[in-house]
CHARMM internal coordinates of N, CA and C (Angstrom, degrees):
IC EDIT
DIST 1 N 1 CA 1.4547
DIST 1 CA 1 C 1.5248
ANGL 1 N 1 CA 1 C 109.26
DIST 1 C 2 N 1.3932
ANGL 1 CA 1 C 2 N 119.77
DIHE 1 N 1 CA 1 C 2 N 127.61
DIST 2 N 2 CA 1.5154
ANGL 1 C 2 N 2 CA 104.11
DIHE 1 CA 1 C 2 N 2 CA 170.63
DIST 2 CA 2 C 1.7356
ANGL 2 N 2 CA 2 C 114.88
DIHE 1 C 2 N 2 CA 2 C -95.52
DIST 2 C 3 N 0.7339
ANGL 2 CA 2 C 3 N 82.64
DIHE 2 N 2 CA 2 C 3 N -163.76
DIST 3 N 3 CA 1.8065
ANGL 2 C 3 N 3 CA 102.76
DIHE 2 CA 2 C 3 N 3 CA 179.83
DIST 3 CA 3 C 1.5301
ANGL 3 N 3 CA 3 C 126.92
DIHE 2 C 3 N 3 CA 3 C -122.89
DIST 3 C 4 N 0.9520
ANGL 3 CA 3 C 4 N 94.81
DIHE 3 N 3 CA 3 C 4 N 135.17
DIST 4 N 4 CA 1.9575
ANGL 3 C 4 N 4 CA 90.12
DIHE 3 CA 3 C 4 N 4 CA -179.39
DIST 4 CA 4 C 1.5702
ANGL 4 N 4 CA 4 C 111.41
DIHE 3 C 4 N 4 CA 4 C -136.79
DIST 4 C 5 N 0.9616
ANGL 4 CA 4 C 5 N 98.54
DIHE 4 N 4 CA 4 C 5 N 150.79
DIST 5 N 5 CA 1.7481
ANGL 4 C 5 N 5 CA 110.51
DIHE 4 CA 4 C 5 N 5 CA -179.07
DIST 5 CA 5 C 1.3833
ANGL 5 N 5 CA 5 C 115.05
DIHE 4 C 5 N 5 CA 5 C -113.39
DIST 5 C 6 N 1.1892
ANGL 5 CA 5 C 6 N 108.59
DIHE 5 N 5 CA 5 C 6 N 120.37
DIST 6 N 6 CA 1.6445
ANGL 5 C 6 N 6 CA 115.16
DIHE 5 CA 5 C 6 N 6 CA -155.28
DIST 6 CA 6 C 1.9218
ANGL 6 N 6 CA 6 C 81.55
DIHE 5 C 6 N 6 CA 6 C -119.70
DIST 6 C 7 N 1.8937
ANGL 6 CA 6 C 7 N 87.23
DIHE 6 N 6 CA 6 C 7 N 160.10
DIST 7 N 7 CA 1.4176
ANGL 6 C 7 N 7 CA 121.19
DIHE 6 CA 6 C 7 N 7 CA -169.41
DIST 7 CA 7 C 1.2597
ANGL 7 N 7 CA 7 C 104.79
DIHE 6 C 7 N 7 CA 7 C -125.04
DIST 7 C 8 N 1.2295
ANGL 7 CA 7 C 8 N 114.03
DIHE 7 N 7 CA 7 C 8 N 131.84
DIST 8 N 8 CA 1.6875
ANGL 7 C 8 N 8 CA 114.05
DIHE 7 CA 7 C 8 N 8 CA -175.97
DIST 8 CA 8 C 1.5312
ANGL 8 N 8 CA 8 C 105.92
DIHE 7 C 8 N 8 CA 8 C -112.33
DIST 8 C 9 N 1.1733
ANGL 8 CA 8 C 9 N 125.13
DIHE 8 N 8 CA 8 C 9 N 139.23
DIST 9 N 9 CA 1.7887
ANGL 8 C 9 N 9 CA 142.46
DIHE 8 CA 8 C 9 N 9 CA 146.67
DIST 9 CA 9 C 1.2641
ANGL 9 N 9 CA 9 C 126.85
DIHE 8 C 9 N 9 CA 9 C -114.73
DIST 9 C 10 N 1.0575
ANGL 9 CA 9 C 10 N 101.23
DIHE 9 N 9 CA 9 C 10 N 147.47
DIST 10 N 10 CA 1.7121
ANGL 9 C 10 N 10 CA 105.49
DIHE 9 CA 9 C 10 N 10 CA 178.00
DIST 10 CA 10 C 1.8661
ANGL 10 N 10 CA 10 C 106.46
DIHE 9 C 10 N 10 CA 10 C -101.31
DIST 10 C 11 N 1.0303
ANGL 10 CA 10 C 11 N 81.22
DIHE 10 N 10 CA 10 C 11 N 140.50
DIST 11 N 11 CA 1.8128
ANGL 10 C 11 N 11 CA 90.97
DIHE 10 CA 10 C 11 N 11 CA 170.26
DIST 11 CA 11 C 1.5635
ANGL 11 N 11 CA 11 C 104.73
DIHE 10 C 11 N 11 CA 11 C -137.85
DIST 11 C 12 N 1.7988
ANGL 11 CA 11 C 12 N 102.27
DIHE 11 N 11 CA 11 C 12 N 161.64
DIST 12 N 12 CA 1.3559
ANGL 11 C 12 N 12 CA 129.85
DIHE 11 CA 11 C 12 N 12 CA 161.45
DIST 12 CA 12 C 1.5100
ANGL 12 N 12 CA 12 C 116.82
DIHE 11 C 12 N 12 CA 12 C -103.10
DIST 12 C 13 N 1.1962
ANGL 12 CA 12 C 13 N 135.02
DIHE 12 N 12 CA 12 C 13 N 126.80
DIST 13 N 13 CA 1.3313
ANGL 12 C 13 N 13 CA 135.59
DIHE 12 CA 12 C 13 N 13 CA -171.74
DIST 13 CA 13 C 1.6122
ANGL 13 N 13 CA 13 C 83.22
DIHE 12 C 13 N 13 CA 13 C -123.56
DIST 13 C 14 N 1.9317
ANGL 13 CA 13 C 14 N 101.83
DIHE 13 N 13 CA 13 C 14 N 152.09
DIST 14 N 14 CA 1.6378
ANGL 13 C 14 N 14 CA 116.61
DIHE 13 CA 13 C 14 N 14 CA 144.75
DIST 14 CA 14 C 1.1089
ANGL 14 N 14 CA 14 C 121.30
DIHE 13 C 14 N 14 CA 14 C -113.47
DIST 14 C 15 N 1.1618
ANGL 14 CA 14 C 15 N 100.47
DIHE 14 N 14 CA 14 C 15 N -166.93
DIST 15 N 15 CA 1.6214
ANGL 14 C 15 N 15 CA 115.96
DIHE 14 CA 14 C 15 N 15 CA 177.01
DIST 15 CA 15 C 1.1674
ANGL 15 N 15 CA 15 C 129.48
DIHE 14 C 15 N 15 CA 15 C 157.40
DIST 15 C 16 N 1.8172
ANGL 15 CA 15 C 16 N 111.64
DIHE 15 N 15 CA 15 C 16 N 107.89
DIST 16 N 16 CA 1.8976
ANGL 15 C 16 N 16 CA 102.66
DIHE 15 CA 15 C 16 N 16 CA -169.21
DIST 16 CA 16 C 1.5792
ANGL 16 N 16 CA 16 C 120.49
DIHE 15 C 16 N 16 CA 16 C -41.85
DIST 16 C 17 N 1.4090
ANGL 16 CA 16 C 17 N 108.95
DIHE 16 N 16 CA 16 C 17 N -42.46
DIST 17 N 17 CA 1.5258
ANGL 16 C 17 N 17 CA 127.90
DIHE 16 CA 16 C 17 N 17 CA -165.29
DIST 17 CA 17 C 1.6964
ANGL 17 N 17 CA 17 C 119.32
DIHE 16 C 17 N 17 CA 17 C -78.59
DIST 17 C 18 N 1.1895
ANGL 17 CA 17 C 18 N 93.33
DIHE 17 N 17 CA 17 C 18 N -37.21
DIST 18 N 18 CA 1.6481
ANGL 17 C 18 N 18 CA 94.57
DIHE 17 CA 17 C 18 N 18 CA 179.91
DIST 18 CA 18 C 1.2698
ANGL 18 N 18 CA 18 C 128.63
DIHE 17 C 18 N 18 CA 18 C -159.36
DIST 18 C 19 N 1.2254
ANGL 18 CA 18 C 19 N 130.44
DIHE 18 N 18 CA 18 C 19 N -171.87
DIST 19 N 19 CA 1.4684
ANGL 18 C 19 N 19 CA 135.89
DIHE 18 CA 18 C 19 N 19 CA 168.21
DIST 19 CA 19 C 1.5382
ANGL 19 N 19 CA 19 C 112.43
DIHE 18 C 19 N 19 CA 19 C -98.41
DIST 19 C 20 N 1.2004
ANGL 19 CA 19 C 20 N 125.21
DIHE 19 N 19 CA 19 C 20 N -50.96
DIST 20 N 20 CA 1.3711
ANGL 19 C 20 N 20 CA 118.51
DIHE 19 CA 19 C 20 N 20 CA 151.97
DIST 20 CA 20 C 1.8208
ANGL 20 N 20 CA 20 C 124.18
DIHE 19 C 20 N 20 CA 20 C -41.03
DIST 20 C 21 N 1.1892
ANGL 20 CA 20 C 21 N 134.61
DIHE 20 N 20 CA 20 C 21 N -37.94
DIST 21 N 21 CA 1.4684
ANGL 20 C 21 N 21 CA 132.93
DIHE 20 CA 20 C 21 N 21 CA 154.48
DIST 21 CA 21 C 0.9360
ANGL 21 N 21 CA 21 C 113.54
DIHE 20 C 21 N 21 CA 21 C -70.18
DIST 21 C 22 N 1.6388
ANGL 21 CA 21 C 22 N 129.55
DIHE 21 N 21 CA 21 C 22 N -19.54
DIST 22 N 22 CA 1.2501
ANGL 21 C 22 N 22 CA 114.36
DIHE 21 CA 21 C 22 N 22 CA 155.88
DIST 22 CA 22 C 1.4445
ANGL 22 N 22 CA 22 C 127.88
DIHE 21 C 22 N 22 CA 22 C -39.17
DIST 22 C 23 N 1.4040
ANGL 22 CA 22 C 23 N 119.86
DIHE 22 N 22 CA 22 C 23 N -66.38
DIST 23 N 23 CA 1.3339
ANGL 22 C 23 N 23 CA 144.19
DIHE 22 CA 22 C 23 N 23 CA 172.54
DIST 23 CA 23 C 0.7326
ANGL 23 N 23 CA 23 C 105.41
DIHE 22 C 23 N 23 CA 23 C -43.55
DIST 23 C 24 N 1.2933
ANGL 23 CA 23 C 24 N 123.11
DIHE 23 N 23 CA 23 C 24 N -79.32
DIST 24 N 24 CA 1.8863
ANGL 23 C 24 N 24 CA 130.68
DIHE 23 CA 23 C 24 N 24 CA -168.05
DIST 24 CA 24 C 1.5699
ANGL 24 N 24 CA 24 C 105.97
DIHE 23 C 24 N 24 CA 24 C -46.16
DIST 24 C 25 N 1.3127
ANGL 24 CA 24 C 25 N 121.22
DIHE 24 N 24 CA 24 C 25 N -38.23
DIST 25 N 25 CA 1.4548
ANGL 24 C 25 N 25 CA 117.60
DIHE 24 CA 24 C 25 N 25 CA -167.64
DIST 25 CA 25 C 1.9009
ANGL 25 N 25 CA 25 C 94.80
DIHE 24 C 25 N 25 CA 25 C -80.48
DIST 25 C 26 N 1.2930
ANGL 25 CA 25 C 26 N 106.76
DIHE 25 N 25 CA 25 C 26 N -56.27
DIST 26 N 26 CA 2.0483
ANGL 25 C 26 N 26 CA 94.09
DIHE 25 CA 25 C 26 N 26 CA -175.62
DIST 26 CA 26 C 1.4129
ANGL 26 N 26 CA 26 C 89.01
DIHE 25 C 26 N 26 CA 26 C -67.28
DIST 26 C 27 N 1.4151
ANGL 26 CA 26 C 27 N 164.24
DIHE 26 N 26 CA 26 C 27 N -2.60
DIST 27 N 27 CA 1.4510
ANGL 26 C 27 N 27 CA 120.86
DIHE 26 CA 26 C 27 N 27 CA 152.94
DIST 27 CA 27 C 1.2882
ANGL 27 N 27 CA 27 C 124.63
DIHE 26 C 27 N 27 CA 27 C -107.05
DIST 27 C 28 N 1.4355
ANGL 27 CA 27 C 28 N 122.74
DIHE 27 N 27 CA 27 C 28 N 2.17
DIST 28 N 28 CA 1.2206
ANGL 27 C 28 N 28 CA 139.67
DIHE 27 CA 27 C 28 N 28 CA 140.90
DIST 28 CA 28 C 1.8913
ANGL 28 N 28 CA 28 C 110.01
DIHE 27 C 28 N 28 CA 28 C -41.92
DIST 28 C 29 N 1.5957
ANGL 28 CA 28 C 29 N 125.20
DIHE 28 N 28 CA 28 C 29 N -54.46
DIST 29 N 29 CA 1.0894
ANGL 28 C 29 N 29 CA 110.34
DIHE 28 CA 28 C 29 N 29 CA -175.81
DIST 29 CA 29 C 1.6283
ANGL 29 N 29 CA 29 C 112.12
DIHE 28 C 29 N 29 CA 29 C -101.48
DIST 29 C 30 N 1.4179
ANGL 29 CA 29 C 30 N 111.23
DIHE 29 N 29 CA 29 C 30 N 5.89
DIST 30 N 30 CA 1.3456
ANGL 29 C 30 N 30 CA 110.87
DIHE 29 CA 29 C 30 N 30 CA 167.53
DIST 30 CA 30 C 1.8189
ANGL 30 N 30 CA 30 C 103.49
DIHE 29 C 30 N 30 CA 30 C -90.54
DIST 30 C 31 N 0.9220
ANGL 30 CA 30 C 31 N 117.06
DIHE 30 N 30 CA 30 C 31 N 25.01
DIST 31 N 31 CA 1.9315
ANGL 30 C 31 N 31 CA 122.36
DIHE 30 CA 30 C 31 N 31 CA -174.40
DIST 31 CA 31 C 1.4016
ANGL 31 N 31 CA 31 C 77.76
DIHE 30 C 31 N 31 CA 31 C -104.02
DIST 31 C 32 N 1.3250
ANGL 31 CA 31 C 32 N 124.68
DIHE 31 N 31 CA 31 C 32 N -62.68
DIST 32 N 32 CA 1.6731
ANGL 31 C 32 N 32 CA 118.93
DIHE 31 CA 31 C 32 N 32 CA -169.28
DIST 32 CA 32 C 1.3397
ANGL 32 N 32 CA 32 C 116.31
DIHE 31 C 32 N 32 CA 32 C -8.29
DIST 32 C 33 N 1.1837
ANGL 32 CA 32 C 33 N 107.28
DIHE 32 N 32 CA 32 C 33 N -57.04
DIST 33 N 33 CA 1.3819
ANGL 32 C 33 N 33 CA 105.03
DIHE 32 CA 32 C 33 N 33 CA -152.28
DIST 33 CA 33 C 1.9421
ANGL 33 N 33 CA 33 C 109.13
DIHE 32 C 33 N 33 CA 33 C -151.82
DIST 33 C 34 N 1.3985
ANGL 33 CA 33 C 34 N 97.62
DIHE 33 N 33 CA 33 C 34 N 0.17
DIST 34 N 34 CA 1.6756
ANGL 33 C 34 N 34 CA 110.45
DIHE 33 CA 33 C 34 N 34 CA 155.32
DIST 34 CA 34 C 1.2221
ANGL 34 N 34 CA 34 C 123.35
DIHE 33 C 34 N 34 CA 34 C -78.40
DIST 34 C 35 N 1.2607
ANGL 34 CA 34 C 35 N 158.15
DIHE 34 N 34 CA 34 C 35 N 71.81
DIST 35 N 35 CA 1.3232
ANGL 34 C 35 N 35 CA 130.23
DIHE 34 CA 34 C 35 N 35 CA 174.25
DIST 35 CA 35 C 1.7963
ANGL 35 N 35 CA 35 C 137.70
DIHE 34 C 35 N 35 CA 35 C -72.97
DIST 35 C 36 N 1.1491
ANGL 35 CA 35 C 36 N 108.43
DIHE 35 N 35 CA 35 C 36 N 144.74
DIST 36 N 36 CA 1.4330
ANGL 35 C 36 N 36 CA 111.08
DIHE 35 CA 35 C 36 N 36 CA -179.12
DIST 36 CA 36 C 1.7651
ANGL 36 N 36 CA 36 C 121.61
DIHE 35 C 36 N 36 CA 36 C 88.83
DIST 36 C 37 N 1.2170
ANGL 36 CA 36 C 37 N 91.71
DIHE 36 N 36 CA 36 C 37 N 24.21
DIST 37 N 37 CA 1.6346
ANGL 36 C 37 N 37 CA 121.98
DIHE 36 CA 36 C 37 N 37 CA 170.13
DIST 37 CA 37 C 1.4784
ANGL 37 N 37 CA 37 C 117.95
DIHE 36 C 37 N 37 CA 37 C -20.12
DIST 37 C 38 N 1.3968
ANGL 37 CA 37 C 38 N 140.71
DIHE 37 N 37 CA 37 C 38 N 58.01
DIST 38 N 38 CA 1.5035
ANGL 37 C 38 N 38 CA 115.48
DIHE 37 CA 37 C 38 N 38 CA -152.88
DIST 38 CA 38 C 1.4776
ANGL 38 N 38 CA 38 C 116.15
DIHE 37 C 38 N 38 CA 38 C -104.94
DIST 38 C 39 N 1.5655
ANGL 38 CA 38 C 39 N 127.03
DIHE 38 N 38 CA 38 C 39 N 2.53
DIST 39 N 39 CA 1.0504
ANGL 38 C 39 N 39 CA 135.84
DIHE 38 CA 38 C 39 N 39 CA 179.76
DIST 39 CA 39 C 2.0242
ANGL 39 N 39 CA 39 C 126.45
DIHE 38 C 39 N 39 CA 39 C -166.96
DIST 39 C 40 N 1.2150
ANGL 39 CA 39 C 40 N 113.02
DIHE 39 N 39 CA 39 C 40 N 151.50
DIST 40 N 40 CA 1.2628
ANGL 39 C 40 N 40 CA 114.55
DIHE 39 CA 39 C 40 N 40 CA 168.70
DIST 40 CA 40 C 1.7443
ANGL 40 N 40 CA 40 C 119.69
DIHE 39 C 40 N 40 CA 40 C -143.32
DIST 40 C 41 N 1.3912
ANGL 40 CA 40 C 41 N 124.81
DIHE 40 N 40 CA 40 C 41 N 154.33
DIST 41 N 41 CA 1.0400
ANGL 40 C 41 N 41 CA 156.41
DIHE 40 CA 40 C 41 N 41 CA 152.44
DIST 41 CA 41 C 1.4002
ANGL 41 N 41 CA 41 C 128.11
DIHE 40 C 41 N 41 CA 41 C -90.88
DIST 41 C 42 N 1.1933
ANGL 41 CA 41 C 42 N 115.29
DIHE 41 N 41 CA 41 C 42 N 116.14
DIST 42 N 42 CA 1.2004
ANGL 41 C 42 N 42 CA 108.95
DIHE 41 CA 41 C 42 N 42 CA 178.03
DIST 42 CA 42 C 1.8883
ANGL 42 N 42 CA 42 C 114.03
DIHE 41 C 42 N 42 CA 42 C -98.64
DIST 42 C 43 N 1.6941
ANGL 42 CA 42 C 43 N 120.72
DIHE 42 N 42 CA 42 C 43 N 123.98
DIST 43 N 43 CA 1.1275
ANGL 42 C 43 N 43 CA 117.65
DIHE 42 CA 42 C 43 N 43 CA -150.17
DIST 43 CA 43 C 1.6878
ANGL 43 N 43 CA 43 C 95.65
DIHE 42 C 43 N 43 CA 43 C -98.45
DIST 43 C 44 N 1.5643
ANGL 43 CA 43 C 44 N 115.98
DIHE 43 N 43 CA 43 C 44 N -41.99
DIST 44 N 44 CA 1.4387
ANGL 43 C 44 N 44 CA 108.99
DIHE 43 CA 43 C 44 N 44 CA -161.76
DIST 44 CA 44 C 1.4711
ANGL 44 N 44 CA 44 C 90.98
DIHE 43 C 44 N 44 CA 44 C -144.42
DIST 44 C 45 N 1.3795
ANGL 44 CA 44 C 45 N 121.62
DIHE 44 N 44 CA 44 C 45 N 146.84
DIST 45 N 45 CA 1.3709
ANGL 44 C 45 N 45 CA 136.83
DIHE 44 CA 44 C 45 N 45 CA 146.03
DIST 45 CA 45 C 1.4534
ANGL 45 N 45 CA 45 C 146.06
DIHE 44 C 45 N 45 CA 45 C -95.74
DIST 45 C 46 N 1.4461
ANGL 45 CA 45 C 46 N 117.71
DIHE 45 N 45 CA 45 C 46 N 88.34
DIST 46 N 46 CA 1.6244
ANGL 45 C 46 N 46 CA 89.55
DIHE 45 CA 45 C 46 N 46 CA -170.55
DIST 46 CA 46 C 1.1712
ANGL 46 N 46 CA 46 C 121.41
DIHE 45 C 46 N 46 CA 46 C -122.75
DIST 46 C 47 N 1.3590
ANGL 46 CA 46 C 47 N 146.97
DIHE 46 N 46 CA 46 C 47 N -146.82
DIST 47 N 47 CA 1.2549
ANGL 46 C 47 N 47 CA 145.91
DIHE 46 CA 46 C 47 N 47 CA -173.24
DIST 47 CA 47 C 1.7378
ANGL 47 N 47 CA 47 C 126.50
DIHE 46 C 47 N 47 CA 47 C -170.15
DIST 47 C 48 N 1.2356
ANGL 47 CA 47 C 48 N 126.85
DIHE 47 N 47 CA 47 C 48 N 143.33
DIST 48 N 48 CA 1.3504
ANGL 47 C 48 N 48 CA 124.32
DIHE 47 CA 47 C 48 N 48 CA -175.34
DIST 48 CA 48 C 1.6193
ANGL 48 N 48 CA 48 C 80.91
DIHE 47 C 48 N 48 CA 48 C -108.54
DIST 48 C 49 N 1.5533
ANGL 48 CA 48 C 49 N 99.03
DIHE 48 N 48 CA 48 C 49 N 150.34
DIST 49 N 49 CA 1.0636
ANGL 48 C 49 N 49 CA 136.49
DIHE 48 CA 48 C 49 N 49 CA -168.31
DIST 49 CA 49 C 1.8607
ANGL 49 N 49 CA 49 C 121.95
DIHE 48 C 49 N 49 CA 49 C -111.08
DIST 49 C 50 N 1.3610
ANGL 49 CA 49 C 50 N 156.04
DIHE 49 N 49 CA 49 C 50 N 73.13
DIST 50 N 50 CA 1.0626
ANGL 49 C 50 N 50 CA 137.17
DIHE 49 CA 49 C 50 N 50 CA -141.97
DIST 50 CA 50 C 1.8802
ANGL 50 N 50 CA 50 C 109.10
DIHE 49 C 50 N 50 CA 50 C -130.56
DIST 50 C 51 N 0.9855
ANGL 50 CA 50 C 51 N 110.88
DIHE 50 N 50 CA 50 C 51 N 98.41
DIST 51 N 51 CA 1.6938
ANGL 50 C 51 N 51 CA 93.31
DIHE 50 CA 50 C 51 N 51 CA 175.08
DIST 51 CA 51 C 1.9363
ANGL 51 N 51 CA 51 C 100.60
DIHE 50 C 51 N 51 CA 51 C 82.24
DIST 51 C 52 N 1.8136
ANGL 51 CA 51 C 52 N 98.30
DIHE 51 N 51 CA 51 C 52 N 35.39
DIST 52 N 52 CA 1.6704
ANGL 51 C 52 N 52 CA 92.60
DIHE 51 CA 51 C 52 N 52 CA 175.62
DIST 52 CA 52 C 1.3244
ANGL 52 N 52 CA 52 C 115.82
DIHE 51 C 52 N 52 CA 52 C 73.88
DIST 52 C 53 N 1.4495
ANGL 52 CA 52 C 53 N 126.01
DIHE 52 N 52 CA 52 C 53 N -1.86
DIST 53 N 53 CA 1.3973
ANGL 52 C 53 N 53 CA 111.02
DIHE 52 CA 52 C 53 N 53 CA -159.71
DIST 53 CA 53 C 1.9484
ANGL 53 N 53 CA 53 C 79.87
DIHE 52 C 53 N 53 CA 53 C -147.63
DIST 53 C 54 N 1.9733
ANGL 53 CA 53 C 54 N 80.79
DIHE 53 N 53 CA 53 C 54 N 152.61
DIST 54 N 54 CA 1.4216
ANGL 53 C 54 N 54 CA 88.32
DIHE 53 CA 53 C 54 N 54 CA 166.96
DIST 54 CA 54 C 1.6992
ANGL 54 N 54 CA 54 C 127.77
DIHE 53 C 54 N 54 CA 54 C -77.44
DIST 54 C 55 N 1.4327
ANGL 54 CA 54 C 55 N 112.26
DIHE 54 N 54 CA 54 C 55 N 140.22
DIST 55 N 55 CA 1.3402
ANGL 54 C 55 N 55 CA 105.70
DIHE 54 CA 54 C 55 N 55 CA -166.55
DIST 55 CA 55 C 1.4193
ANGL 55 N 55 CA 55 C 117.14
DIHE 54 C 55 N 55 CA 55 C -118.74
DIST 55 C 56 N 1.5018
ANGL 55 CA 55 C 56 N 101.06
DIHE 55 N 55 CA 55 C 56 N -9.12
DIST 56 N 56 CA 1.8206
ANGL 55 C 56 N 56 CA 122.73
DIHE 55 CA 55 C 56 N 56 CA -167.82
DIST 56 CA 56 C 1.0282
ANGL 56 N 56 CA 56 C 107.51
DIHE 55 C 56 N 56 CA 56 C -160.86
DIST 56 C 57 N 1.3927
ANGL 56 CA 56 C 57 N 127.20
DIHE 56 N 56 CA 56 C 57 N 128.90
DIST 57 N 57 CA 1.7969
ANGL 56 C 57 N 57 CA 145.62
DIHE 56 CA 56 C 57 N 57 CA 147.94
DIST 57 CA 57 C 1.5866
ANGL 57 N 57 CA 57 C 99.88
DIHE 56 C 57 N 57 CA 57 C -68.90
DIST 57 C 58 N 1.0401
ANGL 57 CA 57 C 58 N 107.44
DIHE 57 N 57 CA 57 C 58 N 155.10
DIST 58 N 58 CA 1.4939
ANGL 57 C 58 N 58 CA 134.86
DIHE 57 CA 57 C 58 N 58 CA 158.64
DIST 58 CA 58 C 1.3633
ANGL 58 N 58 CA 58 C 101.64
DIHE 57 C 58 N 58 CA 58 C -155.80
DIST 58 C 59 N 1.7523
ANGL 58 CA 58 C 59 N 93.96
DIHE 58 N 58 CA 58 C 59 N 137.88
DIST 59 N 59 CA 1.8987
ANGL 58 C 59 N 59 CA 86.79
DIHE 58 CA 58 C 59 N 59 CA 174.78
DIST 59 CA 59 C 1.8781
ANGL 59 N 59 CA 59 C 86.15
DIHE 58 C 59 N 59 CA 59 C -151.13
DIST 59 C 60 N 1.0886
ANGL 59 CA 59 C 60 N 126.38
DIHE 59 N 59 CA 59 C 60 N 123.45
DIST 60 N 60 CA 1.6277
ANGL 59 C 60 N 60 CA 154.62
DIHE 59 CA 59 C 60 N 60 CA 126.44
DIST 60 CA 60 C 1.3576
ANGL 60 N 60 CA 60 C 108.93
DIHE 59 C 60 N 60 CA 60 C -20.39
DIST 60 C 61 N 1.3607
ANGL 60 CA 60 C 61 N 122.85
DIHE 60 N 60 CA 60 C 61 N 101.12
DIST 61 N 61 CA 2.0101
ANGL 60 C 61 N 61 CA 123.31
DIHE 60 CA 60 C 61 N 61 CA -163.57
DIST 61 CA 61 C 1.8789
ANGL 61 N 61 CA 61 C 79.47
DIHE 60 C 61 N 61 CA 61 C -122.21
DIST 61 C 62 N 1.5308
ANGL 61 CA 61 C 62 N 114.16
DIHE 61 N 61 CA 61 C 62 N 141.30
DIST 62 N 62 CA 1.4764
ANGL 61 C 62 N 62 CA 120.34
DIHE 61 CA 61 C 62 N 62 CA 135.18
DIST 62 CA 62 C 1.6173
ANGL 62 N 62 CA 62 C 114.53
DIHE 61 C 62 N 62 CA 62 C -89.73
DIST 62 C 63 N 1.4323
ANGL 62 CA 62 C 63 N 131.21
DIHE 62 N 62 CA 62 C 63 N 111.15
DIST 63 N 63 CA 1.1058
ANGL 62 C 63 N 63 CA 148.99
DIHE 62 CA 62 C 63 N 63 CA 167.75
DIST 63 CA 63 C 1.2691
ANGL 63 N 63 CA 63 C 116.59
DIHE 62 C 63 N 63 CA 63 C -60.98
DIST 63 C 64 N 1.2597
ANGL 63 CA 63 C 64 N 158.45
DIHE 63 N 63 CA 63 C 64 N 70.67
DIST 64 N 64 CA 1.8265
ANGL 63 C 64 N 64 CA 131.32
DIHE 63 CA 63 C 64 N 64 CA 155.01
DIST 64 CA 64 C 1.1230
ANGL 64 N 64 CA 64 C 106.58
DIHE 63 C 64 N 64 CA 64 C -57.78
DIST 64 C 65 N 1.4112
ANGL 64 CA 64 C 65 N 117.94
DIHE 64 N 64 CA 64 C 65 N 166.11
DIST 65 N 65 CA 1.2579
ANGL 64 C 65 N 65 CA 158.28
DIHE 64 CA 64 C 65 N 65 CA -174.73
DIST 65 CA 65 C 1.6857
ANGL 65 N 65 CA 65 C 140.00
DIHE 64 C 65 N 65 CA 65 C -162.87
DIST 65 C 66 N 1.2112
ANGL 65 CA 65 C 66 N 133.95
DIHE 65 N 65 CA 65 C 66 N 94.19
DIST 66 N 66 CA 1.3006
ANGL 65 C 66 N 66 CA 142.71
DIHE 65 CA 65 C 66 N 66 CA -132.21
DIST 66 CA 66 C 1.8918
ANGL 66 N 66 CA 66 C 86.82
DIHE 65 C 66 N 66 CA 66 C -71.54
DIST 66 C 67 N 1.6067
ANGL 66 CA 66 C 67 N 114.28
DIHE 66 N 66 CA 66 C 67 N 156.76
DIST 67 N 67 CA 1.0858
ANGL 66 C 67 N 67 CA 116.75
DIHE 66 CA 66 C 67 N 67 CA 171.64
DIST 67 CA 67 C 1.3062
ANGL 67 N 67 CA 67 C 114.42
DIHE 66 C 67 N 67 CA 67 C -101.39
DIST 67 C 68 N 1.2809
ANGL 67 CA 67 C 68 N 132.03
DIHE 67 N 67 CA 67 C 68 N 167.24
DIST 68 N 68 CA 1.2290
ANGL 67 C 68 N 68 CA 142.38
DIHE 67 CA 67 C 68 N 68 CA -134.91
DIST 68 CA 68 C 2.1442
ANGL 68 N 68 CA 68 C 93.19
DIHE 67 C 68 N 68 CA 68 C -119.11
END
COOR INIT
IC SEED 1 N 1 CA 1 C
IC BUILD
């Protein structure tokens, strides 16, 4: 079995539609230019509010990523 040493970041993702596109979209653009992506946490959830209704996700991800 080997071993790996992973690196953690935090990100903010949006998304009009959801909390799940939240995510997918901040690690969708943390792939850009992160490689070796192997896990997330999601730390906080929040939301803008407009006319009673939800109008925006925001969601707070901890990212690891194995080192090279």
């Amino acid at each position: 079995m080997s071993t790996h040493i992973y690196k953690h970041i935090e990100l903010t993702g949006s998304s009009p539609s959801s909390s799940d596109e939240a995510v997918k979209n901040a690690i969708a653009k943390a792939s850009e230019s992160v490689r070796n992506i192997q896990w997330f946490e999601v730390l906080e959830t929040r939301g803008h509010v407009k006319d009673g209704k939800v109008a925006h996700w925001q969601v707070t991800l901890k990212v690891g990523f194995t080192l090279e």
